[in-house]
N, C-alpha and C positions, 0 to 999 in steps of 0.2 A: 506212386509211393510203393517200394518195394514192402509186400508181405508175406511174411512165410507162410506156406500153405501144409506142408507135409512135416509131423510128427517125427516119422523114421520108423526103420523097420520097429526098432519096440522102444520100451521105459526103461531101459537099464537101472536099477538100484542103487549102484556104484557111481556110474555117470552122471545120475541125479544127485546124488551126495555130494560130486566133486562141485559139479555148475553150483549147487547150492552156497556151497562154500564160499566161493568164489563171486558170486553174484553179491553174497552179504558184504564183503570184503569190500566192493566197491561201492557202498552206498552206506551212509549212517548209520548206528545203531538199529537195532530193531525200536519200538516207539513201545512204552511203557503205559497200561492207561491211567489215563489220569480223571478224576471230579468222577469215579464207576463208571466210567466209559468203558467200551470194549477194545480192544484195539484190533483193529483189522489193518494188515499188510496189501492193498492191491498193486499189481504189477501192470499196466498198459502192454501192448502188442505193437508198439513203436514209438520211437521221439513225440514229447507232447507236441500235440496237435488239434485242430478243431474237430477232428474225428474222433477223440477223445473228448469233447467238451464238458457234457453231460456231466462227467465224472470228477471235472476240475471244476466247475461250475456248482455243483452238490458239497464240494470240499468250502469253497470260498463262500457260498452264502450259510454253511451251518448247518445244511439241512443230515449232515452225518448227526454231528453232537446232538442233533434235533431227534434223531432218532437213536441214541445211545452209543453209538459210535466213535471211534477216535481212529480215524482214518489216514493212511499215508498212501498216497502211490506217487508208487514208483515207477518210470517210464523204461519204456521196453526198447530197444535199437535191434540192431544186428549182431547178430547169435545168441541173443533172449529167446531161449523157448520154456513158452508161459507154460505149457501143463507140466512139462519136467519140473520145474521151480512148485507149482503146486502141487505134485507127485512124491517129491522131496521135502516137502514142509517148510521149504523158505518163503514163501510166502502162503496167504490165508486164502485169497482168492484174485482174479486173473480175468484176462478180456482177453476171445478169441476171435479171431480176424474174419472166420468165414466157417462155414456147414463143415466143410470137410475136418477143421481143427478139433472140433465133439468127434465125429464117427472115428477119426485117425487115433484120435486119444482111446477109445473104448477096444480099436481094434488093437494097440499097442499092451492092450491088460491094466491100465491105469483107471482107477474109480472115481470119475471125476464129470459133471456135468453142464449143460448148459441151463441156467436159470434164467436168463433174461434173454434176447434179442433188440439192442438198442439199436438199431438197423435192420428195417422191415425190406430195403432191397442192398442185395450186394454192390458196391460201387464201381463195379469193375465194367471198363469202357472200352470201346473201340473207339479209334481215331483215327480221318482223314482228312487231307489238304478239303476244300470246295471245291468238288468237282459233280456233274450232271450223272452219271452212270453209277454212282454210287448214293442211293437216296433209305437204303433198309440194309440191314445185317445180310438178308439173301444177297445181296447184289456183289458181295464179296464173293461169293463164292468161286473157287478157282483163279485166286486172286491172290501173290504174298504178299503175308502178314508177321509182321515181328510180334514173337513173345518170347516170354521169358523162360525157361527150360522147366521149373513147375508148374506153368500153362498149363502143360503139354497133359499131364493128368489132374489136371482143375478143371477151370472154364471149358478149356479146348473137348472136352469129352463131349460138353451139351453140344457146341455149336458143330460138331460131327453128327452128332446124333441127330441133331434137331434140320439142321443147313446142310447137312451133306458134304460138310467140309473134308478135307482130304489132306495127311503129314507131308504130300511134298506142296501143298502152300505155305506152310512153316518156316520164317526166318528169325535167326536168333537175333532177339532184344537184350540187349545188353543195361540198361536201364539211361542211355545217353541220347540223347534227341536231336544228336547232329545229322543220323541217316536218314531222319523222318523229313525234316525242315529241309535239307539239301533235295529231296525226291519227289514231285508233284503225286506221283504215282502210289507214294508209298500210304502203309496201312501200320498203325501198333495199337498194341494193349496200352490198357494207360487206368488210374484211377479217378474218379470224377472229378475229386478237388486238388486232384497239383498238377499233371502232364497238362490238361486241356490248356489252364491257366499260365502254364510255363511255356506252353506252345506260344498262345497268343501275347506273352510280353515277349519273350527272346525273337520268334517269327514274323511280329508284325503283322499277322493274321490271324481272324476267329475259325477254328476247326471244325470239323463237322465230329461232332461226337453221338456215339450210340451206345446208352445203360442199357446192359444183357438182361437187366432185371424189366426193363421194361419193353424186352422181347418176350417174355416168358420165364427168363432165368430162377431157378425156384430156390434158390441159397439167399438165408440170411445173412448178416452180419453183425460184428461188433459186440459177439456175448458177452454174458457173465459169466464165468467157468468159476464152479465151486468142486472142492472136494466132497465124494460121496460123506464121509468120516463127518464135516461140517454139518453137511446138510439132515443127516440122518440124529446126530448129537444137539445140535442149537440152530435149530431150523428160525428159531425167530433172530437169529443173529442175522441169517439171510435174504430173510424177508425185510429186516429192517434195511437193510443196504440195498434190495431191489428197489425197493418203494423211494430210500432219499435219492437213487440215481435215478428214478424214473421224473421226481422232481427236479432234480437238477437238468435232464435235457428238457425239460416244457419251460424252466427258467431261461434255459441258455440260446432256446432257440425264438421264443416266443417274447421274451423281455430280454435285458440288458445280458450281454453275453460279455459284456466289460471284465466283472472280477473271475469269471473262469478264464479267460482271455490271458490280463496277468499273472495268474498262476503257470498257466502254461510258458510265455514268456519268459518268467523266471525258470522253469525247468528247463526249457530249449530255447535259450537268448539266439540259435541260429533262425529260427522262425522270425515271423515279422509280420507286422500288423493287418498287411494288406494281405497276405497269402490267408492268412485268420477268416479276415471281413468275407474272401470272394468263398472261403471254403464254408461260412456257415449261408450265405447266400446260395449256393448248390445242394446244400443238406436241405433245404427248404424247399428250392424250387422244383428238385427231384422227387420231395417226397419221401430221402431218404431213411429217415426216422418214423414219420407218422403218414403214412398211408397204408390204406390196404386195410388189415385185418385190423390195426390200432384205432379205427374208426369204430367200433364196436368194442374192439379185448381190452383199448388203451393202449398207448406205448409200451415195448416191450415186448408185445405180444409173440406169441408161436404158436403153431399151429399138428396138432400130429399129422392132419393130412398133406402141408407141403414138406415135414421131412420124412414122409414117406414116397412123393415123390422124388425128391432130391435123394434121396438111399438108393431106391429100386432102380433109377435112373445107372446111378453111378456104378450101379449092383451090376444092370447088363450089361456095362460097358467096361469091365471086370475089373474097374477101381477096389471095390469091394469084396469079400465072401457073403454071397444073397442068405448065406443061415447066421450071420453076424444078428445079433441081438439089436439093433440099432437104434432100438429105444431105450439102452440105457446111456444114451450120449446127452438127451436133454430130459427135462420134466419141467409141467406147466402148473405143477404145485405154488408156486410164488409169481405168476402171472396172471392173466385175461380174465384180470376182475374190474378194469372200466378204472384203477385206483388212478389218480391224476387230475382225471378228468375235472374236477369241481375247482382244482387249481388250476389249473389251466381258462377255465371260464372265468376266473378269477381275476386274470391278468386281462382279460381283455374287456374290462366293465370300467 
């Protein structure tokens, strides 16, 4: 699944204003509240999807209006970029795809944070045919591999730094999976829950897949991105939407993921039922939501120590300026308080 990774050199004012515009133009009204709700604008970070669920899932069972809220989101595609839209005031707050999206944002001059992490590992994959010499991310090494050109200062920095990887392994991924399937030999980036699964129905074969996150890879995923302005002014505006979304993913993954499922459906009738079923089967069986730190913080969780490594990493390897502030990308003020958890035991009694 194609996601943007890079902000841009900065926030423009201007440019913000116009996307703003323009973004309202193409979607409904703004949402008035109603019954003293509050109304909150979210924007997704792509086409609804089960990568989103948590969030459709929290809409469909109530658990917004449960917590004062009168919630709309709005789904993100291509040339959505979520922190301009939130930088610009067209919407209220926004889901970032990966680590880099908070640090890019704060290096760009924009006051915006991440509040949740509803993705404790990044989903980002390598992929190969079945083959014997290729059994661990090392074994790539020296090896080409298709990615995509903002790879190239994303992921691609760790597995340099970490594997020793080297730019002339580097082929360009185009986001089409006819050079992979045609080539026993071949290597690409890929997302946990759509290339593995698109491999194995178009190819006829199951791939061999490898989550970076579960090499080491220290980026979370799938935030909350709120404006500093929100969070500083109606901090329990934030916290109420932390806490229904935190419910909504222990619903969606743990009980019936059915009514977040339709909602999304209606929002992206190109999606389909089965791409749904195998991508919330992957968010599970990875781990991708609840393991690691959420065994003790709860869903959501972050941690200052791993975006400390994740900054200092990407700092030497001069993604970064290393005197960049980098803690004000996220805060764990509306997190790793254990909340969920009694729901969650809930569901399974």
């Amino acid at each position: 699944m194609n996601r943007s990774v890079l902000v841009g050199a900065g926030i423009v004012v201007a440019a913000a204003a116009l996307l703003a515009f323009l973004f309202a133009r193409e979607d409904a009204p703004a949402p008035s509240a109603g019954h003293g709700l509050r109304a909150i604008t979210f924007v997704t970070d792509w086409k609804a999807q089960a990568e989103q669920g948590g969030f459709y899932q929290a809409k469909a069972m109530g658990f917004y209006e449960e917590a004062g809220l009168d919630v709309t989101i709005r789904q993100g595609g291509p040339g959505v970029n979520v922190p301009q839209l939130i930088a610009a005031g067209a919407v209220d707050m926004g889901m970032g795809s990966n680590s880099f999206i908070p640090l890019n944002t704060i290096a760009a001059g924009a006051e915006i944070k991440a509040v949740m992490a509803s993705f404790q590992k990044d989903p980002q994959v390598l992929i190969t045919h079945p083959r014997e010499d290729i059994q661990s991310i090392a074994d790539m090494k020296g090896k080409p591999i298709m990615i995509a050109d903002a790879t190239i200062s994303a992921f691609w920095v760790w597995l340099r730094a970490k594997y020793g990887f080297e730019d002339t392994q580097i082929r360009k991924y185009t986001f089409n999976l006819a050079p992979f399937l045609s080539d026993p030999e071949a290597i690409q980036q890929g997302y946990l829950s759509s290339e593995p699964y698109l491999i194995e129905r178009q190819g006829g074969f199951k791939p061999q897949v490898f989550l970076l996150s579960d090499y080491g890879y220290p980026g979370y995923g799938a935030f909350v991105l709120a404006p500093d302005s929100l969070i500083e002014e109606e901090p329990e505006v934030v916290q109420a939407f932390v806490d229904a979304t935190i419910k909504g993913w222990i619903s969606y993954l743990y009980d019936d993921p059915a009514p977040g499922n339709a909602l999304i459906l209606e929002d992206n009738p190109e999606m389909s039922e089965d791409v749904l079923a195998q991508a919330v089967e992957k968010l599970l069986a990875y781990g991708i939501v609840d393991s690691g730190e959420t065994a003790e913080l709860g869903i959501g969780a972050m941690s200052d120590e791993r975006w400390k490594e994740f900054f200092e990493l990407m700092a030497r390897e001069g993604i970064y300026d290393p005197a960049l502030d980098y803690k004000k990308a996220y805060t764990l003020h509306f997190i790793n308080n254990g909340y969920g958890r009694d729901y969650q035991r809930g569901l399974g009694e």
